[in-house]
N, C-alpha and C positions, 0 to 999 in steps of 0.2 A: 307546429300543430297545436292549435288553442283546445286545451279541455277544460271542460270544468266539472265538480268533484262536488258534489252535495253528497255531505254523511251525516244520517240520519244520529239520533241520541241512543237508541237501542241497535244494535245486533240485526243483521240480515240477510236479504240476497242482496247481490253486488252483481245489478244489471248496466251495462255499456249498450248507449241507443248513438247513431255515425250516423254522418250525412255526409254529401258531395263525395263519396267517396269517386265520382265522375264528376266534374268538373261545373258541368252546364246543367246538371239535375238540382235545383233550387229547395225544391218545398220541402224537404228534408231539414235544409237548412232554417226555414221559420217555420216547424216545425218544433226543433228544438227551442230556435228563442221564446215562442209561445211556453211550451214546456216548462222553462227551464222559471220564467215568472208568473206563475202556478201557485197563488198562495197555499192549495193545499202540502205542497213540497215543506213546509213549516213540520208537517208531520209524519217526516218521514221516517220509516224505518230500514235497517239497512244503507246502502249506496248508490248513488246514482252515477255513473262516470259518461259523462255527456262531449259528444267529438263532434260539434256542427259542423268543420272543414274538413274535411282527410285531404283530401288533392286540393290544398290552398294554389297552387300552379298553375292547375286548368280551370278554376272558379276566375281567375284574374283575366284568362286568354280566354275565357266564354270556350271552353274546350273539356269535350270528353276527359280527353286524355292529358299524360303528365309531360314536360317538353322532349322527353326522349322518345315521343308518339307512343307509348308503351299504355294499355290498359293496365290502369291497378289491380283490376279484381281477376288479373290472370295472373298474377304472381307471386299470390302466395301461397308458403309463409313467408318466402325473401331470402334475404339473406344480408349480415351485417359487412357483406364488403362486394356485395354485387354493385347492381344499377340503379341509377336514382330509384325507380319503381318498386327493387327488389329491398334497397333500404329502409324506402317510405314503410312497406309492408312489415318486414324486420321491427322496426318500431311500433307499429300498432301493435301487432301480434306478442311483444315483449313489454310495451306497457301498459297496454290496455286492457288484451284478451285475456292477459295472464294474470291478471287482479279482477278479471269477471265471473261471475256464476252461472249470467245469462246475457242476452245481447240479442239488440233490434238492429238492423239495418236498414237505411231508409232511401229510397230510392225512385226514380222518375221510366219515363217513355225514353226512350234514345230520340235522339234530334229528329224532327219532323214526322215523332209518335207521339201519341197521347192514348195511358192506361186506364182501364177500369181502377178505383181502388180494390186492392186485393194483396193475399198473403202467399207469401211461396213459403213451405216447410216441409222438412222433411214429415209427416204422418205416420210414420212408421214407430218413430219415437215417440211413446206416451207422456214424456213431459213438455214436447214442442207442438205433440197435435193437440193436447189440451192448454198452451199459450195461445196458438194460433188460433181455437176455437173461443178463446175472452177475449181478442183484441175488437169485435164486431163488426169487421163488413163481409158482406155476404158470398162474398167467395174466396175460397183457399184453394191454390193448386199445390198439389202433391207430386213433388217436384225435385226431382233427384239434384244432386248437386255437379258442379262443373271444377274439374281440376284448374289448381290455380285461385279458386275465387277463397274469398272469406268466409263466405257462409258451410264451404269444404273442409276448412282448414279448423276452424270452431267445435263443427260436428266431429270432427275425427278426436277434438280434444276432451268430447262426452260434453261441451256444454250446450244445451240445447240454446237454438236462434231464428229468428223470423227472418223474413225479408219481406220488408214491406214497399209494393209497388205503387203510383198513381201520380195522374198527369202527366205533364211532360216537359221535355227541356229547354231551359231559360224562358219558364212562365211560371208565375205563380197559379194555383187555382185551390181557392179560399174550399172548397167543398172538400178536397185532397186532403190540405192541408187541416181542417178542422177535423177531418175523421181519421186523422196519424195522432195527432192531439190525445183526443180520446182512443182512441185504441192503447196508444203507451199505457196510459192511465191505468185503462182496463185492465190491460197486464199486470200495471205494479199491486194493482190491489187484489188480484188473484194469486200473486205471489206474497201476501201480506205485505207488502212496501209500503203501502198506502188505505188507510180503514176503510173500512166497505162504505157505498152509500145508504141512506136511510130510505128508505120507499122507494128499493131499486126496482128497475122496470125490469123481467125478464133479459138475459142477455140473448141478442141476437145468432140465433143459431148457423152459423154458415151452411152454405155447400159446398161440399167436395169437389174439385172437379177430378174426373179419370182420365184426361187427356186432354191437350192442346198442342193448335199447330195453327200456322201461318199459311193463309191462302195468299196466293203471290198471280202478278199481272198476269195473263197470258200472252200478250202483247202492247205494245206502248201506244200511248194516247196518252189523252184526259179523264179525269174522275170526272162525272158529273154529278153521282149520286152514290153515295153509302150510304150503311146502315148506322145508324147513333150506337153508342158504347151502350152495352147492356142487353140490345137488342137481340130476339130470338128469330132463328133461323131454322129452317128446315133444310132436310137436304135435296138438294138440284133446286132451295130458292133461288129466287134471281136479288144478286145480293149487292150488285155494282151495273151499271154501263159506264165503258168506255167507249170515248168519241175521238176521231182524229178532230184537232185542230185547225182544220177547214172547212167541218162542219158537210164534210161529203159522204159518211158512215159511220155509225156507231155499234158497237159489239156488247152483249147481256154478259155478264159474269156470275155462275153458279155457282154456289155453296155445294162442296163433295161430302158435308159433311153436316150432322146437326148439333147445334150447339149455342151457344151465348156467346157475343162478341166483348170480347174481356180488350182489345188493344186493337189501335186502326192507325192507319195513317191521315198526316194536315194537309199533304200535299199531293193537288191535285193532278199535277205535272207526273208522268210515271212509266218507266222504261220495262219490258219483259222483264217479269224474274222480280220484280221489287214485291214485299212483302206487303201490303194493303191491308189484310186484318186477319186477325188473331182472333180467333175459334174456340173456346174452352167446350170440352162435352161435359154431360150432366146425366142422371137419372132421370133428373126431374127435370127438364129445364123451362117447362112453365112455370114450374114453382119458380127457379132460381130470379126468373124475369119477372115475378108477378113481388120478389122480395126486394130485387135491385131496387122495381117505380118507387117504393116505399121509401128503399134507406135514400133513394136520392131526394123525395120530395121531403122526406125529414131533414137532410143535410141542408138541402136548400135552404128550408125554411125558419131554419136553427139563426137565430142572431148571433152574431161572433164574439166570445167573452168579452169585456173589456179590459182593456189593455191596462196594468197597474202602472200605477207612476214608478219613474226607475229610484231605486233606492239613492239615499247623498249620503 
């Protein structure tokens, strides 16, 4: 497991930002490399302990998972004489988490998903709901945690941590990617890591979501039509048709619920019971739609730093 260790000249927080910790979730991974050659890192204070591979196993095999089929992010803490899985874990958790103060997780769509960007944290915690509300994209779900996973295992240990979702697996998507970029950023320099900007713009104030859930096929066919990520819904809109394959009937699919489409499915091919799209509720949720068009035509429109030459 490759890490690398930028220590700052002064005294700090000592944040841990992981990637791959699944296999085939990529932008995490340049993510980091972007990061990590960041001239302003020259001024940092505190430490940064940077993990772009965790599951180097299933990054190789384009694979979720680690070769004993075992999800990582259900087993820990681990253990130092378990299973491949439980030791991978055993070792982050003893070298990593245990020399950190704070910690990002970075993270994709499962195979044949693709997410809104967005934040999971616990909110309940005044130091992670005010992380989570510098990192700037415009929705944070408040989002209890899963036994087993890291982001469980962390929190139990008081150190507060994000998890940062978007795009999906074995793709790049430069908009994901440039807004994980800046988001870390955001962080370190809410945490003093890194000096404030000069003629900073207001930060982007999220929304909360109070809920999310996954509307799933009613029966199998074809997608012809969904809604784009970010889009607002009503409830009992019509939010999907599916079509048999022969083209001899097609069936409406409503929305039970109102909300922002935070996560959907690429594949159009789709059996009863598969998950399709992912729902967040809101307060507001014209607001939250009317701020996504924004952050996304900003992202868009945003040129991508350029790349430093590598050091010799």
């Amino acid at each position: 497991m490759t890490v690398h260790v930028l220590r700052g000249r002064r005294d700090g927080p000592r944040l841990f930002v992981s990637a791959a910790m699944h296999g085939d979730e990529l932008n995490g991974v340049e993510i980091i490399r972007r990061l990590l050659r960041l001239r302003v890192m020259q001024k940092l204070r505190g430490a940064l302990i940077a993990v772009p591979i965790i599951n180097v196993y299933g990054l190789i095999q384009h694979s979720r998972y680690l070769p004993d089929r075992r999800d990582l992010n259900r087993v820990f803490p681990g253990s130092e004489r378990g299973s491949l899985a439980a030791r991978l874990a055993h070792l982050f958790m003893t070298e990593i988490v245990s020399n950190a103060s704070h910690g990002i997780d970075l993270h994709t769509g499962a195979l044949h998903r693709v997410n809104l960007p967005q934040i999971r944290a616990d909110m309940d915690n005044p130091e992670t709901a005010r992380l989570a509300r510098s990192f700037g994209v415009p929705v944070v779900i408040d989002a209890s945690t899963r036994d087993g996973s890291l982001r469980a295992e962390v929190s139990a240990r008081g150190i507060p941590m994000l998890l940062y979702e978007a795009g999906e697996a074995l793709r790049f998507d430069d908009v994901a990617i440039r807004a994980g970029v800046r988001g870390i950023t955001n962080v370190m320099r809410d945490l003093g890591m890194l000096p404030a900007r000069r003629n900073r713009k207001p930060a982007l104030e999220p929304y909360v979501a109070d809920s999310s859930s996954w509307l799933r096929a009613p029966q199998s066919g074809m997608l012809v039509r969904l809604p784009r990520l970010g889009a607002q819904v009503a409830k009992a809109d019509v939010v999907g048709v599916l079509a048999d394959p022969f083209g001899e009937s097609e069936w409406q699919i409503r929305s039970p619920w109102a909300g922002i489409v935070i996560g959907r499915t690429q594949l159009p091919l789709v059996n009863e019971g598969d998950a399709i799209l992912h729902i967040a509720g809101f307060e507001a949720p014209h607001e939250v739609a009317e701020q996504l068009d924004s952050f996304q035509a900003r992202e868009i429109g945003t040129a991508p730093e350029p790349d430093p030459s590598p050091a010799t």
